[in-house]
C-alpha positions in Angstrom: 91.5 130.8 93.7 91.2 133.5 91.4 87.5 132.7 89.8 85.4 134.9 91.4 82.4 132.4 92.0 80.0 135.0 93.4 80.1 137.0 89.9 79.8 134.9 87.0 79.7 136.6 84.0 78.8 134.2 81.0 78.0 130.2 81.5 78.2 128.0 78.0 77.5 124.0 77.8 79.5 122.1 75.5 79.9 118.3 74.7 82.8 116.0 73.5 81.7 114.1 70.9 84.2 110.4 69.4 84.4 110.0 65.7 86.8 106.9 64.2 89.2 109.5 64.5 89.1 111.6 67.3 87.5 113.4 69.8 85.9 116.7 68.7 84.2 119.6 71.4 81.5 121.5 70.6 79.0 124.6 72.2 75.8 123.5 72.3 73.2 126.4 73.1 71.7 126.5 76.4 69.1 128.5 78.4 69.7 130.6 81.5 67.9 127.5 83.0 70.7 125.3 81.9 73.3 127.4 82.9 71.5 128.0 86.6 71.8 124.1 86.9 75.6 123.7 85.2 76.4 126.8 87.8 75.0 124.7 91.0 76.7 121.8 89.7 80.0 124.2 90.0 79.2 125.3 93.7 78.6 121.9 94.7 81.7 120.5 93.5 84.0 123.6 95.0 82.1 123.2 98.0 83.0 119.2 98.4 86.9 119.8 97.2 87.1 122.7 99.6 85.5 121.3 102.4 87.2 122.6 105.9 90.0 120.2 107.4 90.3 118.4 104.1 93.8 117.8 102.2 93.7 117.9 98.6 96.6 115.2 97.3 98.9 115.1 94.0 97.2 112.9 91.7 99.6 109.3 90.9 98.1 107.5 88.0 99.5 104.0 90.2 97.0 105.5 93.1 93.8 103.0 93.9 91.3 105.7 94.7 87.8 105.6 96.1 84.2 107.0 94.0 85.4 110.9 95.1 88.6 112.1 96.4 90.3 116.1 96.6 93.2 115.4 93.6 95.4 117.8 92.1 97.4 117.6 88.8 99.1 120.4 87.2 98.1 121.7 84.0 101.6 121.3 82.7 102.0 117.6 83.7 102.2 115.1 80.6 99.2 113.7 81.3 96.6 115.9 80.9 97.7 117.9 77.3 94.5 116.8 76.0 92.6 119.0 78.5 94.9 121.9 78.8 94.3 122.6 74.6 90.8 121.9 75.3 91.3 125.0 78.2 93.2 127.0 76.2 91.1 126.7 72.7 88.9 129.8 72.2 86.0 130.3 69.9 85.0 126.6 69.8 82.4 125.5 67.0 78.8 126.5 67.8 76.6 122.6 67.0 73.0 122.7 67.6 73.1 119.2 66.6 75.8 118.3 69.4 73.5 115.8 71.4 71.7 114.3 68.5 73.8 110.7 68.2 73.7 110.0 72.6 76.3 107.2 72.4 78.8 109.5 70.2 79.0 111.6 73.7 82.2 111.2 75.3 81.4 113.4 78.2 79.9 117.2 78.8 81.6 120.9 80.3 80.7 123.9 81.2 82.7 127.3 80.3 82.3 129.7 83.2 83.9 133.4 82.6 83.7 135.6 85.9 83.6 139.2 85.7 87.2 140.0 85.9 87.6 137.5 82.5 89.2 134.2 84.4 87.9 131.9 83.2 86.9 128.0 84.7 85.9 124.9 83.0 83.9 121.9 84.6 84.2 118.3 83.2 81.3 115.5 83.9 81.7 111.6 81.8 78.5 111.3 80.0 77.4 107.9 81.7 74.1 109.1 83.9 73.6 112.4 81.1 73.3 110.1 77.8 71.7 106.9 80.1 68.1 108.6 80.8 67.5 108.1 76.9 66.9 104.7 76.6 64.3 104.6 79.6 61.2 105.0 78.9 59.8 108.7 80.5 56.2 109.5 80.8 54.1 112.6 81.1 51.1 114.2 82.5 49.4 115.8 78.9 45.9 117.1 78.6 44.8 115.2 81.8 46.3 111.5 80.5 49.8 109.9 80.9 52.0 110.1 77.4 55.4 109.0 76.9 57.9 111.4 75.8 58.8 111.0 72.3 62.1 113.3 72.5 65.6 112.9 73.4 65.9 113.6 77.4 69.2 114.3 79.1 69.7 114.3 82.9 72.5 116.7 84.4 74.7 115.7 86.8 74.8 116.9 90.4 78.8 117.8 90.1 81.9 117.7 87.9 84.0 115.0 88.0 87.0 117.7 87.7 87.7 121.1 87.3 90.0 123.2 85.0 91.3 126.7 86.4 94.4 128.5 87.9 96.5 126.0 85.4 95.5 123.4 87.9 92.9 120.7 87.7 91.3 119.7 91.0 89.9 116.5 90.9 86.4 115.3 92.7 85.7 111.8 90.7 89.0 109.8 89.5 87.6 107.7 87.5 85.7 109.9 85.5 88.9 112.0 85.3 90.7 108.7 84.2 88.4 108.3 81.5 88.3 111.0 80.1 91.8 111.9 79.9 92.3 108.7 78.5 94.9 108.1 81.0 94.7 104.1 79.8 95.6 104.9 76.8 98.2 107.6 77.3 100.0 105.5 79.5 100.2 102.6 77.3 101.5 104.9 74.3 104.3 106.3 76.3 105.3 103.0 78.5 108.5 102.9 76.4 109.4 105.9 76.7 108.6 106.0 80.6 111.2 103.3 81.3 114.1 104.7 79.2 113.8 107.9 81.2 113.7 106.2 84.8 116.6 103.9 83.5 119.0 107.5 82.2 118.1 108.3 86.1 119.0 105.2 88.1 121.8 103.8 86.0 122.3 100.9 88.5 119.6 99.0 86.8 118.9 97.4 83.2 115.6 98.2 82.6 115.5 97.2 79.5 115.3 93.5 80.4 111.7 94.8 82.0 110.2 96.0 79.3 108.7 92.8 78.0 107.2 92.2 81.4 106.0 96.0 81.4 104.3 96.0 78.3 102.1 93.0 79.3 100.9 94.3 82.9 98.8 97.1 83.2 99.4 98.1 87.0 103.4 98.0 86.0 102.8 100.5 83.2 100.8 102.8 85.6 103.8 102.2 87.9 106.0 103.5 85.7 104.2 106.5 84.9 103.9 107.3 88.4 107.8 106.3 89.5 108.7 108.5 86.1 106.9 111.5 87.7 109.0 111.4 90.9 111.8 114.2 91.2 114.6 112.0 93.3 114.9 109.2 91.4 118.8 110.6 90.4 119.4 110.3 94.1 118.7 106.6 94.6 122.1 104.8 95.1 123.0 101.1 94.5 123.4 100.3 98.2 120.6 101.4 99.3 118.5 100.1 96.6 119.7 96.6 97.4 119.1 97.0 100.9 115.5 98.1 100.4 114.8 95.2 98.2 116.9 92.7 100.8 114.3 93.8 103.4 111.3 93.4 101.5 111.8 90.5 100.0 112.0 91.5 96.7 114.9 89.0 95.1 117.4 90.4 92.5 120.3 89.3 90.3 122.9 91.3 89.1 124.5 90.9 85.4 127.4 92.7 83.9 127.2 95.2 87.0 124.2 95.9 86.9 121.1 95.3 89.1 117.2 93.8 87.8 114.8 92.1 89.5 114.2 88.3 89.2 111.9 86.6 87.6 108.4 86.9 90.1 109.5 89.9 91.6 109.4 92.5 89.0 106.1 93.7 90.2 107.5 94.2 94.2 110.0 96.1 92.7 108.4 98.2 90.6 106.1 98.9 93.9 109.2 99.5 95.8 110.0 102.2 93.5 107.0 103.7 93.8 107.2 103.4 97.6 104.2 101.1 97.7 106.2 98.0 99.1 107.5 97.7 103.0 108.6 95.3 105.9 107.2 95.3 109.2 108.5 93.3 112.0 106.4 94.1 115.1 106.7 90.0 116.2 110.8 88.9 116.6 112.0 87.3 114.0 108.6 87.4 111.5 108.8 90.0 109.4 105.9 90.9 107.3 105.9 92.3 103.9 103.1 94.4 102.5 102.1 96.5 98.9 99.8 99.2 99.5 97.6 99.9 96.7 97.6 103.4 98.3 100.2 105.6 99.8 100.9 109.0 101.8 103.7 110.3 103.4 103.4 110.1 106.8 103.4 113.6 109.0 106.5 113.5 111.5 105.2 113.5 114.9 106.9 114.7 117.7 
């Protein structure tokens, strides 16, 4: 890691703020008291992601994850453009008004500069920050109990991500999710996704799953994921019907070329994606299962 996080040179808050159109970012000013809480909020995530023994993963958009888990995504991946212009953007507008419509708030950063100029940038969803405004908050003033008339604003106790090293290291999925607009993004390009894994496994018309695709949501995720993998050039016809054979997934083949029957276009997606497999531990009863979560197993001796 090259952020030095012993010598921080300059801490700014910011807030990302939707419109009908877009998403905009903005500075709001802070005081050294802020930035002393959004700097804690920084040690405390490191200090989770980095604890000793842990593994921190490659992020899958298919991937069922728990309320924190040690991601990674790289800065240059497709999915996360939105954040690395974000990273990149200097001089970003100055609002003093930034935090005066709470449900226009998207979510809320930090911009941490250490002293050798690196620079770091921490990413919390607005849920808990914009939610202590509509409770009612009360005082001690002059010896009697008052409500507090103004706008109050609760920081987090860690970023759901953070931005640094062209990396993003991920403590809270969904917030990450959300805020990338991962939904979203992979809905736009679902299209797109197939006609790319279809160039690399020629075997298969995939264009006779795009109607199913477009109407699942877990298939497009799929997609996005199996799009993402770096092999998929070396998958071969006989195997792939092999695979499928074993684990029940049924297909057809039409003009030479291989797709999954109706009912099992979601196993074979999954299969794609490694998520699918047969056990037979009983003679004769093998069992077939879909993991909503996968690793790759270490090779033991």
């Amino acid at each position: 890691m090259s952020f030095n996080i012993n010598h921080i040179q300059s801490v700014s808050f910011g807030v990302c703020l939707d419109s009908e159109t877009e998403e905009s970012y903005r500075i709001v000013p802070s005081e050294i008291g802020v930035q002393n809480a959004l700097t804690s909020m920084l040690k405390d995530t490191l200090m989770e992601i980095n604890k000793e023994g842990t593994v921190i993963e490659d992020f899958s958009p298919a991937e069922k994850y728990g309320a924190t888990e040690r991601l990674r995504v790289s800065l240059e991946s497709e999915w996360v453009q939105k954040h690395k212009r974000v990273f990149l953007a200097e001089n970003l507008s100055i609002d003093t008004h930034g935090l005066d419509i709470p449900s226009s708030l998207v979510s809320y950063f930090a911009i941490f500069h250490d002293i050798d100029g690196n620079k770091l940038m921490g990413f919390r969803r607005a849920a808990q920050f914009k939610g202590v405004v509509k409770k009612h908050l009360v005082t001690i003033t002059n010896d009697a109990l008052c409500l507090v008339a103004d706008n109050l604003f609760k920081l987090d106790s860690d970023f759901d991500f953070l931005i640094f090293d062209e990396q993003i290291l991920i403590w809270r999925p969904s917030g990450f999710i959300f805020t990338a607009c991962m939904d979203e993004y992979i809905v736009a390009y679902a299209t797109a996704n197939v006609a790319h894994i279809a160039a690399e496994i020629s075997c298969v018309n995939f264009s006779a799953l795009n109607g199913y695709i477009a109407k699942h949501k877990l298939a497009m995720r799929l997609v996005a994921a199996i799009k993402s993998r770096n092999d998929l050039g070396e998958i071969t016809k006989q195997r792939l019907r092999a695979e499928c054979k074993d684990s029940g997934v049924k297909l057809i083949q039409k003009d030479g070329m291989l797709l999954p029957a109706e009912g099992s276009e979601m196993g074979f997606l999954m299969l794609l994606d490694r998520r699918r497999y047969t056990v037979m531990l009983v003679p004769k009863h093998p069992e077939t299962y879909e993991a909503p979560s996968r690793h790759l197993a270490t090779t033991i001796e």
